[in-house]
ChimeraX commands (.cxc) that place a marker at each C-alpha (Angstrom):
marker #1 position -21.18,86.81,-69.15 radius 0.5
marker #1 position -19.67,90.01,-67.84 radius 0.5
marker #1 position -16.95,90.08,-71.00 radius 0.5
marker #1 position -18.06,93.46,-72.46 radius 0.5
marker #1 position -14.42,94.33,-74.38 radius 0.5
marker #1 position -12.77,91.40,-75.93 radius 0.5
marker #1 position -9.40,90.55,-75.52 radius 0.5
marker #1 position -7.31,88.71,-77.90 radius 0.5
marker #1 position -4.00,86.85,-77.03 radius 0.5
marker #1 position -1.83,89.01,-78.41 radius 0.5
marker #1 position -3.13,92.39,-76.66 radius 0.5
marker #1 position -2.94,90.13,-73.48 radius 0.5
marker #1 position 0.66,88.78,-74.11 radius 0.5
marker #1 position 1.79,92.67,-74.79 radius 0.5
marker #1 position 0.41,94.13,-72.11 radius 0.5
marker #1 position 1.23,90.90,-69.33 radius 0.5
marker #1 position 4.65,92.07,-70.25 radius 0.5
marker #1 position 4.28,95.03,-68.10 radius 0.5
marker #1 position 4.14,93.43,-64.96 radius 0.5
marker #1 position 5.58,91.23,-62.85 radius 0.5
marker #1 position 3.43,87.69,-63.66 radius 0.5
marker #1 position 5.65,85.99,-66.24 radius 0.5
marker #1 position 4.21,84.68,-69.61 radius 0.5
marker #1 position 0.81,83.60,-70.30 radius 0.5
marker #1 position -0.40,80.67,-69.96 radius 0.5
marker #1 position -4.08,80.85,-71.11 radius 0.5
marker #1 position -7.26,82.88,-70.27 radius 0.5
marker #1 position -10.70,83.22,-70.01 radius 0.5
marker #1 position -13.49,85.59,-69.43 radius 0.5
marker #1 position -15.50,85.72,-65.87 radius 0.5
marker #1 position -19.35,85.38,-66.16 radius 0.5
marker #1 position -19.88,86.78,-62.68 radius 0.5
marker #1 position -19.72,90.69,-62.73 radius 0.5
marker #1 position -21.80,93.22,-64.02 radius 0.5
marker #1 position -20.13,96.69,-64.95 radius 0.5
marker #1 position -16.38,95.42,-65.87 radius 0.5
marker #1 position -14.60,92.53,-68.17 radius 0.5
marker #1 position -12.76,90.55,-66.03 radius 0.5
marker #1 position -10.60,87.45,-67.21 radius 0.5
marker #1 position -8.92,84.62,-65.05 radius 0.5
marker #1 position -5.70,84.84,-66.67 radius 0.5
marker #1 position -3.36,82.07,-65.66 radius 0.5
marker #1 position 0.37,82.77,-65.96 radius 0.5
marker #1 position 4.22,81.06,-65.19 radius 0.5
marker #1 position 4.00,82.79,-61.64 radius 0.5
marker #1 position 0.13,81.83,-60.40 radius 0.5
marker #1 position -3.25,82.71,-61.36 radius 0.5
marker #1 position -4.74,86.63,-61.85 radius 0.5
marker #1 position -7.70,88.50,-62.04 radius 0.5
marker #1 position -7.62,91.17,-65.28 radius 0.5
marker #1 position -9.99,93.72,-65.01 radius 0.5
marker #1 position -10.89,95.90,-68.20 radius 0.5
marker #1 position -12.63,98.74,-66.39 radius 0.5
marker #1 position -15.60,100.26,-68.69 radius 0.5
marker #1 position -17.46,103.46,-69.72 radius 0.5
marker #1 position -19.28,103.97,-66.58 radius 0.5
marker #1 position -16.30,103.53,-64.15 radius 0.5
marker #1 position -14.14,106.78,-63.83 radius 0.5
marker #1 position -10.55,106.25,-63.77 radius 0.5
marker #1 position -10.06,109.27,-61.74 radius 0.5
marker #1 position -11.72,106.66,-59.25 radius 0.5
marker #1 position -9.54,104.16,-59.37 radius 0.5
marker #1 position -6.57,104.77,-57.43 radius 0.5
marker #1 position -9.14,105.16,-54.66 radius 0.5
marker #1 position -10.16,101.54,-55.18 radius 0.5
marker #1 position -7.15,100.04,-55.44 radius 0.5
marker #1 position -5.96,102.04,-52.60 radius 0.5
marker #1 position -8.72,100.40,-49.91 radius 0.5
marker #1 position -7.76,96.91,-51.32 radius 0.5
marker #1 position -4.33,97.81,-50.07 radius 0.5
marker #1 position -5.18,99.23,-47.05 radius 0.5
marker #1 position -7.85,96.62,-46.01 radius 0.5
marker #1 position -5.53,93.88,-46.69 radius 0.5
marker #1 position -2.66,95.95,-44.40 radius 0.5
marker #1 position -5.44,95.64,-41.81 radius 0.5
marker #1 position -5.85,91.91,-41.88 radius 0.5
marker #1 position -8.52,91.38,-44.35 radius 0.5
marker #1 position -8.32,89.08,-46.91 radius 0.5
marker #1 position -8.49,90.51,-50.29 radius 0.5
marker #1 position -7.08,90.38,-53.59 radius 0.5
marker #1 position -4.37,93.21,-54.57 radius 0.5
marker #1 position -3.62,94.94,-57.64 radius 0.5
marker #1 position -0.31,94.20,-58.91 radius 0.5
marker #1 position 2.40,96.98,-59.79 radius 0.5
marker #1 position 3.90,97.29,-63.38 radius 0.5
marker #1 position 7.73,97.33,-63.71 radius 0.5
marker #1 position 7.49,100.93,-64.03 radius 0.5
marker #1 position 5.85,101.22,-60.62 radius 0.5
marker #1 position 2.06,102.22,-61.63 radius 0.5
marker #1 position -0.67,99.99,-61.46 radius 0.5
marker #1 position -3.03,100.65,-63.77 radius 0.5
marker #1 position -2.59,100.18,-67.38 radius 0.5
marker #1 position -4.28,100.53,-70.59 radius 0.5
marker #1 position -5.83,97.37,-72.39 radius 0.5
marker #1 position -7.96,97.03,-75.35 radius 0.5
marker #1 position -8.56,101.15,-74.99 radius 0.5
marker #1 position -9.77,100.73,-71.50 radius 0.5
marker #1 position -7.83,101.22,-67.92 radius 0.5
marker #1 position -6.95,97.63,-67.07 radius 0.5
marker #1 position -5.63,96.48,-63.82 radius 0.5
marker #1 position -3.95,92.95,-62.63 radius 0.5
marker #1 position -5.13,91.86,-59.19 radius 0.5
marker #1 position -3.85,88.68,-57.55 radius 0.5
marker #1 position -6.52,85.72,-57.27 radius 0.5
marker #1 position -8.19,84.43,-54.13 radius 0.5
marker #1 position -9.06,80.84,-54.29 radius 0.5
marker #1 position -12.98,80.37,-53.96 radius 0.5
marker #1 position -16.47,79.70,-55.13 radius 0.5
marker #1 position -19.40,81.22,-55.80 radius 0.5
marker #1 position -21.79,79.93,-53.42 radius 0.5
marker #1 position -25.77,78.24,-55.28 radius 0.5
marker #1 position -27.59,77.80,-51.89 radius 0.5
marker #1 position -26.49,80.25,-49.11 radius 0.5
marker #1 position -27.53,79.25,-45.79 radius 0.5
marker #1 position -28.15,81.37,-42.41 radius 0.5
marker #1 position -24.48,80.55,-41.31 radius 0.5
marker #1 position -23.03,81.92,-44.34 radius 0.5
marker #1 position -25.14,84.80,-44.36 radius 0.5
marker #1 position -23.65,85.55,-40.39 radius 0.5
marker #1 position -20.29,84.80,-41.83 radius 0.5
marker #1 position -20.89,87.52,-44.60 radius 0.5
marker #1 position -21.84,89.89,-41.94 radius 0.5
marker #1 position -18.96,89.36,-39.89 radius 0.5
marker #1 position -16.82,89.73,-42.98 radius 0.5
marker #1 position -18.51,92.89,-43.61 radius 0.5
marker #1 position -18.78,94.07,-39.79 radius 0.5
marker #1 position -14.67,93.74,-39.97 radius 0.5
marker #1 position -13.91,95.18,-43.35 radius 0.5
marker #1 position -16.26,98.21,-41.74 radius 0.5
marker #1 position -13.83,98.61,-39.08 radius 0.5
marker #1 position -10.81,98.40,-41.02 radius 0.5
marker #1 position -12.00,100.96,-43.82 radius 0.5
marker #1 position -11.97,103.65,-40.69 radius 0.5
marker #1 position -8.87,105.42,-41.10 radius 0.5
marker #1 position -8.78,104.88,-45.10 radius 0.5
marker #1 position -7.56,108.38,-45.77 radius 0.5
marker #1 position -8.56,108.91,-49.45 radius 0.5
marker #1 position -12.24,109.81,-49.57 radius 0.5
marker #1 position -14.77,110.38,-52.59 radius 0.5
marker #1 position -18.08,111.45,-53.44 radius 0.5
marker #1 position -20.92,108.29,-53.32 radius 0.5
marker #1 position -21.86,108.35,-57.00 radius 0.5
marker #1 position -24.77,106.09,-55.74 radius 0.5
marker #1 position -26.18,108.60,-53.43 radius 0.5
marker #1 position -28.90,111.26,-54.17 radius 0.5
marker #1 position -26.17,113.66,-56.34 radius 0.5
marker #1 position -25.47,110.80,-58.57 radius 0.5
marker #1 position -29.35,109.65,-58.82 radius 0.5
marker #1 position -30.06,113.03,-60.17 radius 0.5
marker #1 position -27.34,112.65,-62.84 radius 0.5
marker #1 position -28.56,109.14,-63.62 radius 0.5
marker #1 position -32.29,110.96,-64.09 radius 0.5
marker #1 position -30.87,113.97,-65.77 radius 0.5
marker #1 position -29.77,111.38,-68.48 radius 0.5
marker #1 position -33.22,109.37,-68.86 radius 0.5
marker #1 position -36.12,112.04,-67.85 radius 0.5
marker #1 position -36.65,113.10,-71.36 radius 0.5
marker #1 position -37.95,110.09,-72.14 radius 0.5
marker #1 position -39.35,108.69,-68.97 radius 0.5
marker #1 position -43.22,110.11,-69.99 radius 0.5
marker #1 position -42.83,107.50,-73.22 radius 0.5
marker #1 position -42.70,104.23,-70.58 radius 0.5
marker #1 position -45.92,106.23,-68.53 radius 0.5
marker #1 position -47.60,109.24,-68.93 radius 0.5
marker #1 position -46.52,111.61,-66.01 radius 0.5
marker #1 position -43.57,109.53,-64.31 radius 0.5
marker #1 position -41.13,112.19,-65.23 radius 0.5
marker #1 position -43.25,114.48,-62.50 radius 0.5
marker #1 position -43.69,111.45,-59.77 radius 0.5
marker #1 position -39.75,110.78,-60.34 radius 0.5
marker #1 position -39.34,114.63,-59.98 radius 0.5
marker #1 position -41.55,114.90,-56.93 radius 0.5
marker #1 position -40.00,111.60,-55.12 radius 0.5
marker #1 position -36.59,113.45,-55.60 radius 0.5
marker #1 position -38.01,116.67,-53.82 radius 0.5
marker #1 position -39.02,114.18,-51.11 radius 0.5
marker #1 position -35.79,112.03,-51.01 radius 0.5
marker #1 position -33.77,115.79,-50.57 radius 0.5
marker #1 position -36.19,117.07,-47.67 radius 0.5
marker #1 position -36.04,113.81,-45.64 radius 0.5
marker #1 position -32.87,112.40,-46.53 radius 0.5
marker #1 position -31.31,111.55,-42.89 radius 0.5
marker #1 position -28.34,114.19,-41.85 radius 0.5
marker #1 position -25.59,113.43,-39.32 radius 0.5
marker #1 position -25.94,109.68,-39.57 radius 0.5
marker #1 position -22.35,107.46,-39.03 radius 0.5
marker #1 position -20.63,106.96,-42.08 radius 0.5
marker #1 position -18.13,104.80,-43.24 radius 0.5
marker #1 position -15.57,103.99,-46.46 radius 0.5
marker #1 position -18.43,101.57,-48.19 radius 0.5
marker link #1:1,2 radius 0.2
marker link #1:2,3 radius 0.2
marker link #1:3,4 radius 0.2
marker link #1:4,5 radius 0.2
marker link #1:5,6 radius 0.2
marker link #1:6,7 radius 0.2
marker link #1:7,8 radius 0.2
marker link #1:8,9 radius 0.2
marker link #1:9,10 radius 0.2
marker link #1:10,11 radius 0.2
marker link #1:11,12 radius 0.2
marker link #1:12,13 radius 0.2
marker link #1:13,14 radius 0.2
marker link #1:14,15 radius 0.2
marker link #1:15,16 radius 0.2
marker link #1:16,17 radius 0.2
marker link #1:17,18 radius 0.2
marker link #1:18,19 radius 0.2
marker link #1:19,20 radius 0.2
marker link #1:20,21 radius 0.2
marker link #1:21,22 radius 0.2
marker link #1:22,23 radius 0.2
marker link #1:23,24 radius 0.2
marker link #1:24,25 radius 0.2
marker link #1:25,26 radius 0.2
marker link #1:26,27 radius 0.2
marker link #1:27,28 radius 0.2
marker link #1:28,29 radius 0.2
marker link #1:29,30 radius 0.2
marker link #1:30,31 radius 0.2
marker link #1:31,32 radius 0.2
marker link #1:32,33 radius 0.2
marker link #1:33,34 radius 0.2
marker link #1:34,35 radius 0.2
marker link #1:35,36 radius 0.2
marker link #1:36,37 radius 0.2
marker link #1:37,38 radius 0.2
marker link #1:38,39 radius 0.2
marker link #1:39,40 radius 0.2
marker link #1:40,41 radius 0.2
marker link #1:41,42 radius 0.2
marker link #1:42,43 radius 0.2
marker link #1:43,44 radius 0.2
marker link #1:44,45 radius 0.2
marker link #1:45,46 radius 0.2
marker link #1:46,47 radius 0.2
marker link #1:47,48 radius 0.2
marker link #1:48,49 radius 0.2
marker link #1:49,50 radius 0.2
marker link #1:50,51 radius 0.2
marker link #1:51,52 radius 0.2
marker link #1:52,53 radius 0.2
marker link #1:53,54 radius 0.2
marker link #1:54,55 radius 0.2
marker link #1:55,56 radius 0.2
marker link #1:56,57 radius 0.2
marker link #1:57,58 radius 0.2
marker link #1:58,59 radius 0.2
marker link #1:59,60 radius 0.2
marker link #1:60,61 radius 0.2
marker link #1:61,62 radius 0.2
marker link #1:62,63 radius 0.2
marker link #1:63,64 radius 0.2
marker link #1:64,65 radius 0.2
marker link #1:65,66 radius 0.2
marker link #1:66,67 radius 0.2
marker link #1:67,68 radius 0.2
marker link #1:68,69 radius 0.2
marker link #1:69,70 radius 0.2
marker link #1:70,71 radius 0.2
marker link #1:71,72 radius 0.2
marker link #1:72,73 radius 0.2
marker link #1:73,74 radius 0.2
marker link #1:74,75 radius 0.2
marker link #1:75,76 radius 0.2
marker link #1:76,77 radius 0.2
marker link #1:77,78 radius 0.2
marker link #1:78,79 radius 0.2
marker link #1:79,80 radius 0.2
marker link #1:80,81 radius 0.2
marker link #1:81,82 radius 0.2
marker link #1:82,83 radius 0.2
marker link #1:83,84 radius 0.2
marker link #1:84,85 radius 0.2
marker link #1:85,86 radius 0.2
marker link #1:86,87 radius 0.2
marker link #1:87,88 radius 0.2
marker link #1:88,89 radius 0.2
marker link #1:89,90 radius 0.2
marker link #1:90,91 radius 0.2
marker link #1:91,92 radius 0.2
marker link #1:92,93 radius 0.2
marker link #1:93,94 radius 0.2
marker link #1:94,95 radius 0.2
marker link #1:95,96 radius 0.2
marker link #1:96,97 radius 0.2
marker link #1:97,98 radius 0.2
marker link #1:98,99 radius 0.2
marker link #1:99,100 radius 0.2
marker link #1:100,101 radius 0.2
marker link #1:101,102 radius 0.2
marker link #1:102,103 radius 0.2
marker link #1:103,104 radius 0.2
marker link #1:104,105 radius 0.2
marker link #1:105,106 radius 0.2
marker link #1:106,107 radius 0.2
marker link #1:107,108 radius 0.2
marker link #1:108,109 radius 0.2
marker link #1:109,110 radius 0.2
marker link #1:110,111 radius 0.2
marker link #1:111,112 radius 0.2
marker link #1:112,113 radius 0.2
marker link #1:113,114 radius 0.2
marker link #1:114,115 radius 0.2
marker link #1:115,116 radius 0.2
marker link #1:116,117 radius 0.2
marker link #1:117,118 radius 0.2
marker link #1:118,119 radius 0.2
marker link #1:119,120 radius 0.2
marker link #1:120,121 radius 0.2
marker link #1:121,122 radius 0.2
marker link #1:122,123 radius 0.2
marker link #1:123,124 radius 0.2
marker link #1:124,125 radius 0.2
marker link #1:125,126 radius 0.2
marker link #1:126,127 radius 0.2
marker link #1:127,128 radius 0.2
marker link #1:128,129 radius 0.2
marker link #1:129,130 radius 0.2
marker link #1:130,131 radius 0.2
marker link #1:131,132 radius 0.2
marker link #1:132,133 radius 0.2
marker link #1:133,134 radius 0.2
marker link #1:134,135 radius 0.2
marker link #1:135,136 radius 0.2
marker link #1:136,137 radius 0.2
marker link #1:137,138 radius 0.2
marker link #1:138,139 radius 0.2
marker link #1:139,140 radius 0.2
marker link #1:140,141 radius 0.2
marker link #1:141,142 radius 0.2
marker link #1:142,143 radius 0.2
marker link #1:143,144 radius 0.2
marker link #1:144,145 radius 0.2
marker link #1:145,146 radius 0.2
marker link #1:146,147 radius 0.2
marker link #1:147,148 radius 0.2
marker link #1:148,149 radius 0.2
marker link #1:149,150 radius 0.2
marker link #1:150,151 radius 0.2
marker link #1:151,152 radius 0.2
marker link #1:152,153 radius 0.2
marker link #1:153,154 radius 0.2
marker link #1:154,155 radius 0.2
marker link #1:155,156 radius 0.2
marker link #1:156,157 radius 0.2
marker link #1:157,158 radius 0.2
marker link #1:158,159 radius 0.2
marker link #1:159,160 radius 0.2
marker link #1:160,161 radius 0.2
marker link #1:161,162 radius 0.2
marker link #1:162,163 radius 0.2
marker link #1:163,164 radius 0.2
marker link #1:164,165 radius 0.2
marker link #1:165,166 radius 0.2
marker link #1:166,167 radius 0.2
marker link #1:167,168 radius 0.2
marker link #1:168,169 radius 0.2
marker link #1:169,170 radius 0.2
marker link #1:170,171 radius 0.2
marker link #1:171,172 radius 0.2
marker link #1:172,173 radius 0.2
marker link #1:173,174 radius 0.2
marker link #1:174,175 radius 0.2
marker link #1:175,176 radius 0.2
marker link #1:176,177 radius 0.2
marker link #1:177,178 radius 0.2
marker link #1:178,179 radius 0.2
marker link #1:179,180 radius 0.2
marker link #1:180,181 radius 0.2
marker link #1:181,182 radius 0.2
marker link #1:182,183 radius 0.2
marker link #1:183,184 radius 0.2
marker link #1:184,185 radius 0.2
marker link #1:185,186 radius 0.2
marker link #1:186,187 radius 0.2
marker link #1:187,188 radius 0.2
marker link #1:188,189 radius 0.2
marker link #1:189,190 radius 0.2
view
């Protein structure tokens, strides 16, 4: 289950009083995920998604997040939003973690994909591509080679104790990634 920082009913009752969403009706955690708790929470106005955002997410990040939902969904795509406290932010604190309310899209989790989904999914993505263009906020890819080193940086110590010499090979395959990593290549939002 992706429920990493427990809520209890009266944290969620407190905080639900921020925002817009009426009282609570009841709750549960989300098994799909893997970084961030999220909760279907299901209140007096509709149903929400409650995302308690954890260690590894930066909350300097999140406005940009939660700025390309709005914008994508500005341009036509369907996606969930956050939803904005009384006092006009969005994101809140929860159970000592940022903690955001995002409006629920009716759907399921699909067991046996076929070839027509999968050209669905890359239509989907093909548009939400094209809409992301003129997204003006912009930040670093902490995926990308700069955040691969950090994620090394915090492991190589110990990387000769699961095989003798893979803290050189992992060194050396870095050296290689920087020399031959593509330049000038289109880029877009995702």
């Amino acid at each position: 289950m992706a429920v990493y920082t427990d809520v209890n009913e009266g944290e969620l009752t407190a905080f639900l009083k921020a925002y817009p969403v009426g009282d609570l009706l009841s709750y549960k955690g989300i098994a799909e995920g893997t970084e961030n708790s999220n909760f279907l929470v299901h209140a007096s106005t509709g149903s929400y998604i409650l995302t308690l955002y954890e260690k590894r997410v930066d909350k300097a990040d999140l406005p940009f997040f939660l700025g390309l939902m709005g914008h994508l969904a500005r341009k036509g795509i369907s996606c969930p939003l956050p939803v904005t406290a009384h006092d006009g932010t969005v994101i809140g604190t929860l159970a000592g973690r940022p903690a955001v309310i995002i409006t629920f899209l009716e759907g399921l989790s699909l067991r046996r994909p076929t070839a027509a989904h999968c050209a669905e999914v890359g239509k989907a993505l093909a548009g939400l591509h094209l809409a992301g263009q003129d997204f003006q906020m912009r930040r670093p890819n902490a995926l990308a080679i700069d955040g691969w080193r950090k994620l090394w940086a915090a492991s190589r110590e110990r990387a000769d104790e699961v095989e003798p010499g893979l803290a050189a090979e992992v060194d050396a395959d870095f050296s290689d990634f920087e020399r031959n990593w593509p330049a000038g290549l289109p880029q877009g939002i995702i």
